[in-house]
C-alpha positions, -999 to +999 in steps of 0.1 A: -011-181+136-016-144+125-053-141+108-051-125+072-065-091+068-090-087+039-079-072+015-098-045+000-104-051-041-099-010-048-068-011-029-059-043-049-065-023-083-047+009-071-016-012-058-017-032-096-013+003-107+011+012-094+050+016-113+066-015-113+096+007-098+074+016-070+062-018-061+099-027-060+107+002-035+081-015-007+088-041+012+067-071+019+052-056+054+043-020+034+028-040+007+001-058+036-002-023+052-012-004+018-040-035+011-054-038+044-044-014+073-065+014+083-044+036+085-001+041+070+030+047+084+045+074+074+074+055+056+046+049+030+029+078+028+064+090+021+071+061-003+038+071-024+031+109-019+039+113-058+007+090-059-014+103-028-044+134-035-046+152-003-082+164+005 
């Protein structure tokens, strides 16, 4: 059985934030990735960059 990630409550509120047309445009795998994976594919990065500060 695959173990859960945590998910991280700031990355909880920023993806409630987010466009409901945006939510819509991830899919179900990019949705786990932008809550709990260290780091994105580029897919999302692409999927949010209207949404992404760059430092």
């Amino acid at each position: 059985m695959k173990e859960k990630k945590k998910i991280d409550k700031e990355r909880q509120m920023a993806y409630d934030s987010l466009p409901p047309s945006i939510k819509e445009n991830l899919t179900e795998e990019e949705k786990q990735l932008f809550l709990s994976a260290e780091q994105w594919p580029d897919s999302l990065f692409e999927k949010l960059e209207e949404f992404i500060i760059k430092e």
